[in-house]
C-alpha positions in Angstrom: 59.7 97.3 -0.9 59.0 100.9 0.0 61.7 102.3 -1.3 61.3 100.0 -4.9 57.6 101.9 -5.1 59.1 105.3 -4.5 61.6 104.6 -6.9 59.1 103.6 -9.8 56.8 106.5 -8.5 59.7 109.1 -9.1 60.5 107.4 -12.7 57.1 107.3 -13.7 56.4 111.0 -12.9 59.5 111.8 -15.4 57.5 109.8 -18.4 55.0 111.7 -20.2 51.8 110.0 -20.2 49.6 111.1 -23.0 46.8 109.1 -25.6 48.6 108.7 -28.8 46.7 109.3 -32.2 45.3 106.1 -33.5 46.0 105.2 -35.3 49.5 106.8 -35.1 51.3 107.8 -38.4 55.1 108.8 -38.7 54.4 112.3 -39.0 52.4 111.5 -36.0 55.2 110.4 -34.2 58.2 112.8 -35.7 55.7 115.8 -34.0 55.6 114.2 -30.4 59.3 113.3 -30.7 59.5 117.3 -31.0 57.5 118.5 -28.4 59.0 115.2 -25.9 62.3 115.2 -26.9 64.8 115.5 -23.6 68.2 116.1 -25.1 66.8 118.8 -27.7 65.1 120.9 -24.5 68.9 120.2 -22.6 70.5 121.4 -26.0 68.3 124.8 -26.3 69.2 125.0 -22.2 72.5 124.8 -23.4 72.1 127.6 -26.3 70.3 129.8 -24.1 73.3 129.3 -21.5 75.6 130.2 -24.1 73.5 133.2 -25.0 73.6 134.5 -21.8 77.2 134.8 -21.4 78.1 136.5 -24.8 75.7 139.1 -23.2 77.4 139.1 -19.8 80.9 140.0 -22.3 78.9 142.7 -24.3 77.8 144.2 -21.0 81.0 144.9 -19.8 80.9 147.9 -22.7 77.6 149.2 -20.5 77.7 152.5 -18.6 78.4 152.3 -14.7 77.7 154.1 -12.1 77.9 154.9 -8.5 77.2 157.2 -5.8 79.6 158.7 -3.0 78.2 160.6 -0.3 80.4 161.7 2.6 78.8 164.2 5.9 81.8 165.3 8.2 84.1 167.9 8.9 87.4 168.1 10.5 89.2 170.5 12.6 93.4 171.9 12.3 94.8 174.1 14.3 93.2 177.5 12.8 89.6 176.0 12.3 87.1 173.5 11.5 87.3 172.9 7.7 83.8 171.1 6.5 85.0 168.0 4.5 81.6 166.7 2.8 80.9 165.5 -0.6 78.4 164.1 -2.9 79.6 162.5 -6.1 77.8 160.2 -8.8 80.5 158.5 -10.7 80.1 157.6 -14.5 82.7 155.2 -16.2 82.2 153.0 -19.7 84.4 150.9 -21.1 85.1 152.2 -24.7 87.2 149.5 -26.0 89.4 146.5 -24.3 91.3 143.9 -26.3 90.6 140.9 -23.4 86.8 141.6 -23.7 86.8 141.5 -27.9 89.0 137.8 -27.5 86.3 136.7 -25.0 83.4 137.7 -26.7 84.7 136.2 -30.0 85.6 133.0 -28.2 82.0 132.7 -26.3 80.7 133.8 -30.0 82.1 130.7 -31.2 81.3 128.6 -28.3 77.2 129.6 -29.3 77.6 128.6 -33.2 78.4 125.3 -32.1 76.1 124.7 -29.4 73.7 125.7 -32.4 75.4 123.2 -34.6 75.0 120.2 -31.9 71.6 120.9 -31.9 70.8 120.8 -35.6 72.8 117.4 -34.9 70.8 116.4 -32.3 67.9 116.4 -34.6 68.6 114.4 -37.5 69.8 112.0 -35.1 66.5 112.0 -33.4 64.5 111.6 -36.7 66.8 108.5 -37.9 65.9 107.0 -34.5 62.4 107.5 -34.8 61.8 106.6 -38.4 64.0 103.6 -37.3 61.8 103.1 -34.1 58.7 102.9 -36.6 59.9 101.0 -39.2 60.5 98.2 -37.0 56.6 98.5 -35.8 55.2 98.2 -39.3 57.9 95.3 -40.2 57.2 93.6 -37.0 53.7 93.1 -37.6 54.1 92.3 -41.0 56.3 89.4 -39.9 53.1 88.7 -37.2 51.1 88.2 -39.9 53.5 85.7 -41.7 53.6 83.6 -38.5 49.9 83.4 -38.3 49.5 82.5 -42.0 52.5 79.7 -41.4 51.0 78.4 -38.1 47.1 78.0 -40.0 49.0 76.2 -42.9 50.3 73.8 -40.8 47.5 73.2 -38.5 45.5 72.4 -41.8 47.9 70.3 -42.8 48.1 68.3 -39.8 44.5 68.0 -38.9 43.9 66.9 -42.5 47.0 64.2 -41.3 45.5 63.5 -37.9 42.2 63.0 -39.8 44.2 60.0 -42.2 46.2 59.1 -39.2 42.6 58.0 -37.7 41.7 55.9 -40.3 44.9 54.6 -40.6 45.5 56.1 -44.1 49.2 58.0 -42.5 51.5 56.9 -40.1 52.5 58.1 -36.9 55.7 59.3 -38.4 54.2 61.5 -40.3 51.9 62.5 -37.7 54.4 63.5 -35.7 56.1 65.3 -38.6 53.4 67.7 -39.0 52.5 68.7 -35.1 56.4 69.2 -34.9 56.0 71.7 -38.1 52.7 73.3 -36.1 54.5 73.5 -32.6 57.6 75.6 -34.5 55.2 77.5 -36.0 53.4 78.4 -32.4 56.7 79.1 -30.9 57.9 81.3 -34.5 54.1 83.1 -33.7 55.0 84.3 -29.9 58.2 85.6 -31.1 56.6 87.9 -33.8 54.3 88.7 -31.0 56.7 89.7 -28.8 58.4 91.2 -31.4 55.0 93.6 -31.6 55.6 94.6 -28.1 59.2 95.3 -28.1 59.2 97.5 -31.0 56.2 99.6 -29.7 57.6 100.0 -26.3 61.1 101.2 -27.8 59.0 104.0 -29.8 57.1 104.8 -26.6 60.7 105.0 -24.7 62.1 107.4 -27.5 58.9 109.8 -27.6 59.1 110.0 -23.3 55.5 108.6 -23.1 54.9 105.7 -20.9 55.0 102.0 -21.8 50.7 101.7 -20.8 50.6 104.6 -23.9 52.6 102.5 -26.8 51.2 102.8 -30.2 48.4 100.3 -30.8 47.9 100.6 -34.7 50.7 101.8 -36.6 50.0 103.1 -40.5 51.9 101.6 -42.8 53.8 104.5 -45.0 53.9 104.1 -48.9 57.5 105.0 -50.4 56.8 103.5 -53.9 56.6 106.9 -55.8 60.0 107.8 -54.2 61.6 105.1 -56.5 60.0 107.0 -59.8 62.4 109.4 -58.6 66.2 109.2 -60.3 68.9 109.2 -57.6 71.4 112.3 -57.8 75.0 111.6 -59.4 77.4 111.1 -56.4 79.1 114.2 -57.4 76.4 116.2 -56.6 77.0 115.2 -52.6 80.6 115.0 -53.0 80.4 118.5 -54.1 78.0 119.4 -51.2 79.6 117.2 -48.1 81.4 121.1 -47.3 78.1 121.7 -45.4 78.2 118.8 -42.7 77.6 119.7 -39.8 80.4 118.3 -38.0 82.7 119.6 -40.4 81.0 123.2 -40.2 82.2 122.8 -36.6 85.3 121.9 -37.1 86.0 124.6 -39.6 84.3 127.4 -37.4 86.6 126.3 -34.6 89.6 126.3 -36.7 88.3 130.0 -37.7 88.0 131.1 -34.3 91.4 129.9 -33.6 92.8 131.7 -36.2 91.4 134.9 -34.9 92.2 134.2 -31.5 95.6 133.8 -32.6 95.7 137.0 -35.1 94.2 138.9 -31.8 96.9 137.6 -29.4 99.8 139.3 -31.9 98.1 142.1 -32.2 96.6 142.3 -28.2 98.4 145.0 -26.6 96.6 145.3 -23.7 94.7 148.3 -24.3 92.2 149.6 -22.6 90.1 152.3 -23.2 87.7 154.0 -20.5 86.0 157.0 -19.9 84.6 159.0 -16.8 82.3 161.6 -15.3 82.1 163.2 -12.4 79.1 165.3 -11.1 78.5 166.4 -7.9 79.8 168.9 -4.7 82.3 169.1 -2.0 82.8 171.4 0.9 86.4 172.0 0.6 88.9 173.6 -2.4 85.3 174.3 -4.7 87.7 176.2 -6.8 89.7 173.9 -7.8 87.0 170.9 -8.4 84.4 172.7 -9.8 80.8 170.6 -9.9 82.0 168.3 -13.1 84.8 166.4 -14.2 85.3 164.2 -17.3 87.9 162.3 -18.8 89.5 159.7 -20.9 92.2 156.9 -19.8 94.4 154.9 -21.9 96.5 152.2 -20.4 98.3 149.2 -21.6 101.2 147.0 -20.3 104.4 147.9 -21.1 107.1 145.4 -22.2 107.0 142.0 -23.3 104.5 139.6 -22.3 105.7 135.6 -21.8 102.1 134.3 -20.9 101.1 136.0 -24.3 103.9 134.4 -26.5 103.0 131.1 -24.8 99.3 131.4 -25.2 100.0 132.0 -29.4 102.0 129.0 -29.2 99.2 126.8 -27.7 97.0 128.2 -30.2 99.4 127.4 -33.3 99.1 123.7 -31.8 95.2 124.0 -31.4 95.3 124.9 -35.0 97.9 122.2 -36.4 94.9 119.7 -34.5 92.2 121.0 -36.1 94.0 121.2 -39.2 94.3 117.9 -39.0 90.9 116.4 -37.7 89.6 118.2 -40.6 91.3 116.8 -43.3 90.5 113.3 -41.5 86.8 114.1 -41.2 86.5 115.1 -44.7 87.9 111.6 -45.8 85.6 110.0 -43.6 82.9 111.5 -45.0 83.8 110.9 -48.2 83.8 107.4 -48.0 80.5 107.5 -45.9 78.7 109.2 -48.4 79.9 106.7 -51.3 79.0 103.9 -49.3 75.0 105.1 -48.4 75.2 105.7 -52.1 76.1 102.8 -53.1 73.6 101.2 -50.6 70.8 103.1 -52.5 71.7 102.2 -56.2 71.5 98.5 -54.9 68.3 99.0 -52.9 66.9 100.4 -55.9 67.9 97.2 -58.2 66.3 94.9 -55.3 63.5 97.4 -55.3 63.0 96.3 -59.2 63.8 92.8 -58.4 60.6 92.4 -54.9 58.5 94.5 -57.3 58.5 91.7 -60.2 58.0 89.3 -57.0 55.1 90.4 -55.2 53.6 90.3 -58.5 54.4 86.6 -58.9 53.5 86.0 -55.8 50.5 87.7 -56.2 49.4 85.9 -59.6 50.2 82.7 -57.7 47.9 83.1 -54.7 45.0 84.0 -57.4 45.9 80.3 -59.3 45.9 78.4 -56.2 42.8 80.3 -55.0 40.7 79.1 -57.8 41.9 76.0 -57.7 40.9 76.2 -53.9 37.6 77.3 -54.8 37.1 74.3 -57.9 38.2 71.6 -55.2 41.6 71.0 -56.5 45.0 70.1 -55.1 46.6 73.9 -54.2 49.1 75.0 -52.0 47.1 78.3 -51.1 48.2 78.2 -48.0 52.3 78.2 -48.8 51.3 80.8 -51.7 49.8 83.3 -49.1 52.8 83.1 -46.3 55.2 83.4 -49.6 52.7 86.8 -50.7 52.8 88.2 -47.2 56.6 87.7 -46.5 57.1 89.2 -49.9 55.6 92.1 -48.9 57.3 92.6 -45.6 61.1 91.9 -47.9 59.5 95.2 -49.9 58.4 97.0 -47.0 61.9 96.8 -45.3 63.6 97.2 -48.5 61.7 100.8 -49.0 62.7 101.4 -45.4 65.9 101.1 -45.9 66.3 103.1 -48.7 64.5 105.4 -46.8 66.9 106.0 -43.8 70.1 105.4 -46.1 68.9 108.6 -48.3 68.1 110.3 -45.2 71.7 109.9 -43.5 73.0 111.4 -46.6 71.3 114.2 -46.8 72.3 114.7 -43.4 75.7 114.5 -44.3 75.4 117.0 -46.9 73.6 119.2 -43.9 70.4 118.5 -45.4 67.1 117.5 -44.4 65.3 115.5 -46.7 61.7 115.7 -47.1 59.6 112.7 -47.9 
């Protein structure tokens, strides 16, 4: 039991507790996902990481130095010959073919570390518009329940109430508490429905469950429909700037030049030197200063280099390969979201034209509510309110399909 209150203890003090705007709008919500998000902070770790060690190849070019400092003297047969010295040593690497193929390579290595993390967040804002959506739909579906389970209470207490007199049988009683028991059970669902859907958003933002969004603004997409939707040309045309495929092609790149570097790596390296400094014996012949340049470079044939330029060839044929399969891919992707978007769009028209049915409906049965005549205002105003949620999550929808192709055109579309 100890050990199960430690344990929640230590996850608990990972969880970011903080009081969420209320109530809490999606821009609301996209921000903290920014300043919360785990995997983005362990991606920009990652760059920095990267960073670092293209530096640590570009360094090798710096000056070094050292020091040599030597007190003795020795004797022969004639006499005692003093052999101090005191040198400081200056060497820099002017150029070295191993160090350009590293630092191209690590250069490489950074670009897509940069690339995964533009990745990381459109995949993060999908998740949270997602996470959202499902709020606002869930308590739209909440509020369908409630309107169903007050319809058929009516309707059986006005029952119960004939049932009494003996004006309706038991049957049909029964029938209507059945109807009003459904609709209690359909009610806890939605409400638990509520819960689940705020807690997920709590669980992507990193705050803890106790700090879930409360009250959730419902956003307004209906302008974005005024808008005409782009020929699918224009993203077929622009699918060269995925991300994924950006990757690929860099990689493809840098194999190329590793390979172009291997032919041409020779080995060469290129240093020069100083010294400065003193020494007690043979001053005429080492004067205080020395400098200098040294060329060196193997000499022969190299079999680790011919086989390293093979395995790059193959790297190459692979990327080659995966590129011309992600580009299908992609293809087909983005003509099925945009095909998704012209039929949203048509069911868009269709729930439009609906709601305002349904809408004109629940006003007729109102007044005939109101002037004490038969209506069904009961069924008119669950039909209204599920309308709406059908044209909420249809505009959602079309939200997050237009979104995940813009992303696969490397774009980020603002709403």
């Amino acid at each position: 039991m100890k050990f199960l209150s430690f344990l929640l203890l230590l996850v608990s003090s990972f969880v970011h507790s903080e009081q969420l705007p209320n109530p809490l709008t999606l821009g609301d919500a996209l921000k903290l996902s920014d300043e919360h998000n785990f995997a983005e902070k362990q991606q920009l770790l990652n760059i920095d990481s990267e960073q670092h060690r293209l530096s640590d190849w570009e360094n090798q070019y710096d000056v070094t130095s050292n020091i040599d400092l030597q007190l003795a003297k020795r004797s022969d047969y004639n006499s005692a010959i003093n052999n101090s010295h005191a040198f400081i040593f200056l060497k820099k690497t002017l150029y070295n073919q191993a160090i350009e193929i590293g630092k191209n390579t690590q250069l490489n290595t950074l670009n897509n570390a940069t690339l995964s993390f533009q990745q990381l967040q459109q995949d993060k804002t999908i998740g949270i518009m997602r996470a959202y959506f499902d709020i606002v739909l869930a308590d739209l579906s909440y509020e369908t329940a409630l309107e169903e389970l007050a319809m058929f209470a009516v309707q059986e207490g006005r029952v119960k109430d004939d049932y009494d007199i003996q004006s309706a049988s038991e049957v049909t009683l029964l029938e209507k508490q059945t109807n009003t028991q459904i609709s209690q059970i359909q009610r806890i669902k939605a409400e638990s429905k509520q819960i689940q859907t705020r807690a997920k958003l709590a669980q992507l933002l990193n705050i803890s469950y106790e700090d879930r969004p409360d009250d959730v603004v419902m956003p307004n997409y209906k302008s974005l429909f005024k808008k005409e939707l782009a020929e699918f040309s224009y993203y077929q045309e622009k699918l060269t700037d995925n991300l994924k495929l950006k990757q690929l092609k860099q990689a493809l790149s840098a194999i190329g030049r590793q390979i172009s570097q291997q032919k041409s790596n020779l080995g060469i390296v290129l240093n020069s030197s100083a010294r400065i400094g003193e020494q007690g014996y043979l001053r005429e012949k080492n004067g205080q200063w020395r400098a200098g340049i040294q060329l060196s470079m193997p000499f022969g044939t190299d079999a680790k280099q011919d086989s390293e330029i093979s395995q790059l060839m193959i790297q190459s044929k692979k990327k080659q390969l995966e590129i011309e399969k992600i580009q299908q891919d992609l293809l087909a992707e983005a003509l099925d979201h945009h095909l998704n978007l012209s039929a949203l769009r048509q069911i868009h028209k269709a729930l439009i034209v609906e709601l305002d049915y349904r809408d004109l409906y629940l006003e007729k049965a109102r007044a005939n509510y109101e002037m004490e005549i038969k209506s069904d205002i009961g069924k008119a105003m669950v039909n209204y309110t599920d309308t709406e949620r059908k044209l909420a999550e249809n505009e959602f929808n079309y939200i997050i399909t237009l979104k995940k192709l813009h992303h696969l055109i490397g774009e980020d579309y603002e709403i």
